[in-house]
C-alpha positions as CSV (number, residue, x, y, z in Angstrom):
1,X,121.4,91.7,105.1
2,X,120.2,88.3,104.9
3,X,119.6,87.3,101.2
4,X,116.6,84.3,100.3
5,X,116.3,82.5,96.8
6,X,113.4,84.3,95.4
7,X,111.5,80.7,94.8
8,X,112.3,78.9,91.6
9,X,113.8,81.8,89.8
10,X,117.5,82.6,89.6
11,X,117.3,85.4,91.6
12,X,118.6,85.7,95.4
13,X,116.8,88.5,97.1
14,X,117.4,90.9,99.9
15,X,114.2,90.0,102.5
16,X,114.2,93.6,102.5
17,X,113.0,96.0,99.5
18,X,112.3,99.4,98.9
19,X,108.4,100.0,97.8
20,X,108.0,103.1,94.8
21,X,104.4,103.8,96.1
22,X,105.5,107.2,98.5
23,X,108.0,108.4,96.5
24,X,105.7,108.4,93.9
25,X,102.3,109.8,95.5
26,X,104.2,112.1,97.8
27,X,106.0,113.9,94.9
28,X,109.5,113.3,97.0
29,X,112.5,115.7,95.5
30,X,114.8,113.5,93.0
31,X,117.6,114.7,95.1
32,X,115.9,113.3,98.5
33,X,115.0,109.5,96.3
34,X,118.8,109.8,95.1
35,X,120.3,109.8,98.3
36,X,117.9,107.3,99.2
37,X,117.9,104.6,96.7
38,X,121.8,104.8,96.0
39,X,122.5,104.7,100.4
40,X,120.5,101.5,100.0
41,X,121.8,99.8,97.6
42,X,125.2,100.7,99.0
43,X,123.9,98.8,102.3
44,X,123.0,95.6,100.3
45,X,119.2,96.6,98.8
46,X,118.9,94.7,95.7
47,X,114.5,94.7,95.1
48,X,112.8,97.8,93.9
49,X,109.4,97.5,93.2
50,X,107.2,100.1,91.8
51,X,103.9,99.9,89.5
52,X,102.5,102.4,86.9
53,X,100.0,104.5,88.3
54,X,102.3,105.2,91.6
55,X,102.6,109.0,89.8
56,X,106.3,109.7,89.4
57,X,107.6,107.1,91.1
58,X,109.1,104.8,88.0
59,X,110.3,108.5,86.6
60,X,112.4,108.9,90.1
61,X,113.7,105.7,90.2
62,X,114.9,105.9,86.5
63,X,116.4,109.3,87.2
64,X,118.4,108.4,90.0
65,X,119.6,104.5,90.1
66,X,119.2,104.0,86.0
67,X,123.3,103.5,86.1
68,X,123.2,101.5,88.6
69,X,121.3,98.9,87.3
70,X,123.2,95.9,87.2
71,X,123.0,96.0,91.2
72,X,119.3,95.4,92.0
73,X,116.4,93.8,90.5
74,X,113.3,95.8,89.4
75,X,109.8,95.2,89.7
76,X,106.8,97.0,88.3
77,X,103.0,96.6,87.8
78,X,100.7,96.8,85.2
79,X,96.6,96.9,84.5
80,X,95.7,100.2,85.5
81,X,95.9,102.7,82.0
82,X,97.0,105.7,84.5
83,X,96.7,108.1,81.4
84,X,97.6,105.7,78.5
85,X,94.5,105.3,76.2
86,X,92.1,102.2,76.6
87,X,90.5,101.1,79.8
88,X,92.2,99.0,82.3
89,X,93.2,95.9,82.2
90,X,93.1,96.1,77.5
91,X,95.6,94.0,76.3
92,X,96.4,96.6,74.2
93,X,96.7,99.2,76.7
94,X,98.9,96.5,78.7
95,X,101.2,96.0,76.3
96,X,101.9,99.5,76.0
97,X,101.9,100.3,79.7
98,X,105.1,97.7,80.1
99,X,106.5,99.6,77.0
100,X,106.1,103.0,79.2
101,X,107.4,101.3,82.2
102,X,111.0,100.3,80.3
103,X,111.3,104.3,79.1
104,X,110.2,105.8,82.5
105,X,112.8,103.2,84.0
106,X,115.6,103.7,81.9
107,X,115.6,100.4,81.2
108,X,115.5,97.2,78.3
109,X,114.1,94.9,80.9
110,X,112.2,94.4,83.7
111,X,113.2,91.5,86.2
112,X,109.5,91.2,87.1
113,X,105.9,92.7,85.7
114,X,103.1,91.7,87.9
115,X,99.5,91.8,87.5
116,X,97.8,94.6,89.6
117,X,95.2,93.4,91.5
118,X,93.2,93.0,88.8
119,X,90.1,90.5,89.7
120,X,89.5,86.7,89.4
121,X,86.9,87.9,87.3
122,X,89.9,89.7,84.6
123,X,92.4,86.8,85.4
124,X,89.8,84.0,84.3
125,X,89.7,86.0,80.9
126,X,93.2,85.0,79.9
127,X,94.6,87.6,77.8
128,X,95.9,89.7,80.2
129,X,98.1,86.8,81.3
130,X,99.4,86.1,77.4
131,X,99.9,90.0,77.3
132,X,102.7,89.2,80.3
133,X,103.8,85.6,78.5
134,X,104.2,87.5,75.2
135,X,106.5,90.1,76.7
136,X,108.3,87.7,78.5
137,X,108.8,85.8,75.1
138,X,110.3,89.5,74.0
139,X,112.7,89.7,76.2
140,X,111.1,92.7,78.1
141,X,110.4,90.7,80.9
142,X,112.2,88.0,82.7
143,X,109.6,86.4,84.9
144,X,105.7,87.7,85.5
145,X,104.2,87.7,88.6
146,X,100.3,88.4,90.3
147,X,100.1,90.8,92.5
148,X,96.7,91.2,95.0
149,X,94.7,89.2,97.4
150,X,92.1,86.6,99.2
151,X,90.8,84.6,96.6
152,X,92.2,86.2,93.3
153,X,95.5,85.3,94.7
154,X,94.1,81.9,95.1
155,X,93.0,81.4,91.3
156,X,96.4,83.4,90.2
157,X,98.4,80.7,91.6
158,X,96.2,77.8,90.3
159,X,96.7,78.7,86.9
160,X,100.1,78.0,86.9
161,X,101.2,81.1,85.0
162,X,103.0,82.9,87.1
163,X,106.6,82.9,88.7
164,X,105.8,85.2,92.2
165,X,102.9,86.6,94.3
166,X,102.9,89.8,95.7
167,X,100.5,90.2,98.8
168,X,99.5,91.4,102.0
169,X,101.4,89.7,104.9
170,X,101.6,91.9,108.4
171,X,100.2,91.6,112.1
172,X,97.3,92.8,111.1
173,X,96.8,91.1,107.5
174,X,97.0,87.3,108.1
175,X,94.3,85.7,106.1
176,X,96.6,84.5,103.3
177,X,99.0,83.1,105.7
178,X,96.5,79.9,106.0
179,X,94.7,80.7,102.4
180,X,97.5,81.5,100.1
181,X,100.6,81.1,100.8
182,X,100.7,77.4,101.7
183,X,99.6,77.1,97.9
184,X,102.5,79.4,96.6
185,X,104.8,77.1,98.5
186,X,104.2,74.4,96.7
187,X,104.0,76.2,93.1
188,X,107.4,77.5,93.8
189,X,106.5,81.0,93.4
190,X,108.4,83.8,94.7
191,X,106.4,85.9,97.4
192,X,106.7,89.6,98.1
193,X,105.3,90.3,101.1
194,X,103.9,94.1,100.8
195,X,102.5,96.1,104.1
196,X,105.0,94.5,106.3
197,X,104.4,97.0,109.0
198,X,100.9,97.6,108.6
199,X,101.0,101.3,107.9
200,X,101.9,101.2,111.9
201,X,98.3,102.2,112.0
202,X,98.8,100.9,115.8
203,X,100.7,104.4,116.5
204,X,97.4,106.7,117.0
205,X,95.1,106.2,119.6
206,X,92.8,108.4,117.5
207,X,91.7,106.7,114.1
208,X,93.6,108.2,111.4
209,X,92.4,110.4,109.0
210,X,94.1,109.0,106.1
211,X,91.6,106.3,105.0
212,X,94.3,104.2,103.6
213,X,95.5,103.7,106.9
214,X,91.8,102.8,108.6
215,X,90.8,99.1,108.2
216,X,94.5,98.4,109.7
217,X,93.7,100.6,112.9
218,X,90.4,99.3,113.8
219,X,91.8,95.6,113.7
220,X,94.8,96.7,116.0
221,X,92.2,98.3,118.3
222,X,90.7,94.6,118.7
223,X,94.1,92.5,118.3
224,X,95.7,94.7,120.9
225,X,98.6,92.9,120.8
226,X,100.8,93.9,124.1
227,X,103.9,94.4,123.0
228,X,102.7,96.9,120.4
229,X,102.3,98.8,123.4
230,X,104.2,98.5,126.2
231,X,107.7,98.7,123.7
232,X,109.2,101.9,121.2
233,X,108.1,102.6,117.8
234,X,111.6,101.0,116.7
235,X,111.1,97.8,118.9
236,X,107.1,97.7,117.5
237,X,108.6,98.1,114.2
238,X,110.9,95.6,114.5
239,X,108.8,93.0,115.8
240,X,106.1,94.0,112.7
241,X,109.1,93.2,109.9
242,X,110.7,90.7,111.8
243,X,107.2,88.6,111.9
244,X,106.2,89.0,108.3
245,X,109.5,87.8,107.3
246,X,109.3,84.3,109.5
247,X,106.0,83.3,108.1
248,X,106.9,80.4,105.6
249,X,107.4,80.9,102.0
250,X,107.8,84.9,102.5
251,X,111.1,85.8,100.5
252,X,111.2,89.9,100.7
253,X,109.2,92.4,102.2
254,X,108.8,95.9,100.5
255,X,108.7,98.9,102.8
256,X,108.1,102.4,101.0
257,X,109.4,105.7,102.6
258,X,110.8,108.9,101.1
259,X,112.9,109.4,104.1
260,X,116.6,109.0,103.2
261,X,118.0,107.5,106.2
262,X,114.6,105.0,106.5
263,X,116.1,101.9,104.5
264,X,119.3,101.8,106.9
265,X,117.1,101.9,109.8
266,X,114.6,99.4,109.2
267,X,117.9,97.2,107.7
268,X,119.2,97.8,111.2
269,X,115.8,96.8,112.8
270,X,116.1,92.9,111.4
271,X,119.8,92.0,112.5
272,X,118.0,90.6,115.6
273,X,116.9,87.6,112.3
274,X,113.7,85.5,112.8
275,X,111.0,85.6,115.3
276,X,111.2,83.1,118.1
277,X,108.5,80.1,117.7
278,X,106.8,80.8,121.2
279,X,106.4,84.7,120.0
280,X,105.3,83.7,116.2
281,X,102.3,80.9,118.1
282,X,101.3,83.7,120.1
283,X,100.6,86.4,117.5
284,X,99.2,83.6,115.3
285,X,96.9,82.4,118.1
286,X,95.5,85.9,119.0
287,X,94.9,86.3,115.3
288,X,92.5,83.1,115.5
289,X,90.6,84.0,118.1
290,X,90.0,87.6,117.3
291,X,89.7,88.0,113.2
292,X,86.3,88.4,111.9
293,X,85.3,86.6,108.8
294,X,85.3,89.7,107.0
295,X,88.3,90.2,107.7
296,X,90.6,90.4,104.2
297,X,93.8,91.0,102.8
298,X,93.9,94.6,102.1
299,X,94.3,95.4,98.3
């Protein structure tokens, strides 16, 4: 598993990590996210990356990898009170919500907290920012991070406050390839690349009824990329990680699954390494010419 300086921290991170959101919204059995997490970090995981309104998911992952924690670097979210008192986004409620995440995580630090997709409108505010500088100054934290898109992503890296980005970056999600990410270059910020495979909303040929998976389907419907269709669902797969992971300046991509044997699969799906040029300018150029204007990252 190829391994990338995670911008100008001091960590070094596998360019693939395991994303808490299923595990957490699917209610997966402890045993099932034990045998899981612990087969991937045996096979050279080392991001997790969770937030605090994923339901049980920080719970699971401190139930089941807690002792391992000197192997892997762990990332959560905050903003969202998810049944703490205060409204989202209160610095008081913040502060306590990284407090929560440490217990639920069996943990006395966190390598990264990161802003969840909370607005321009929020970040311009400032305090929720010195909420994540203050516990960074604590030693809760060790670096902070904004995680979210178009141009709140934009005005998060402007600032100059934070260490990483975490945003949408997939075949069918590639707005902040030209808008953002170009800009996180040059900060020196870390980038998490989240959605890598798009959902594979491109499997149906009916739309799908889980919404979350909707916007991605209709833009694969006009993209109709070729080799989405004539290849297998582990060749399509493949192709999905292995392009998010060659655009410049993306450092890991989180994948979520509750399916045990899922990690070592996908791990297996990248030894082919980086996208060819010729195949990169060619998804790139049918991008171009098809995206609408209205056409966002996907929060």
């Amino acid at each position: 598993m190829e391994i990338r300086r995670f911008g100008q921290t001091d960590m070094k991170v596998s360019i693939l990590g395991f994303g808490g959101a299923e595990i957490g919204f699917e209610h997966a059995e402890p045993a099932a996210v034990a045998k899981l997490l612990n087969s991937a970090l045996d096979a050279g995981l080392n991001v997790i990356d969770t937030a605090e309104c994923y339901a049980g998911s920080e719970e699971l992952i401190g139930s089941t990898v807690s002792h391992r924690r000197g192997e892997y670097y762990l990332f959560s979210k905050c903003g969202h009170a998810s049944g703490l008192e205060g409204e989202d986004w209160s610095p008081a409620m913040l502060e306590e919500s990284i407090n929560r995440s440490l217990r639920r995580l069996k943990t006395d630090y966190l390598d990264l907290i990161q802003l969840h997709s909370c607005s321009k409108e929020v970040l311009e505010r400032g305090d929720v920012i010195e909420v994540l500088r203050r516990a960074k100054e604590a030693g809760k934290v060790r670096y902070i991070g904004y995680s979210g898109e178009n141009e709140a992503a934009l005005y998060a890296i402007e600032t100059g406050a934070f260490d990483t980005l975490q945003t949408s970056v997939n075949l069918a999600d590639q707005r902040g390839i030209d808008l953002i990410l170009p800009k996180a270059q040059e900060s020196g910020m870390g980038v998490i690349a989240k959605r890598p495979i798009a959902n594979t909303a491109w499997k149906t040929t009916t739309l799908p009824e889980e919404q979350y998976h909707q916007t991605y389907w209709r833009r694969f419907q006009e993209l109709n990329y070729s080799f989405l269709n004539d290849t297998s669902i582990e060749e399509a797969v493949s192709t999905a990680l292995r392009f998010t992971l060659t655009v410049p300046g993306v450092h890991t991509a989180i994948v979520g699954t509750t399916n045990p044997d899922r990690w070592t699969q996908n791990a297996k799906l990248l030894e082919a390494g980086r996208l060819p040029a010729a195949q990169m300018n060619e998804i790139r150029s049918k991008w171009k010419n098809t995206a609408r204007e209205d056409w966002l990252g996907q929060v």
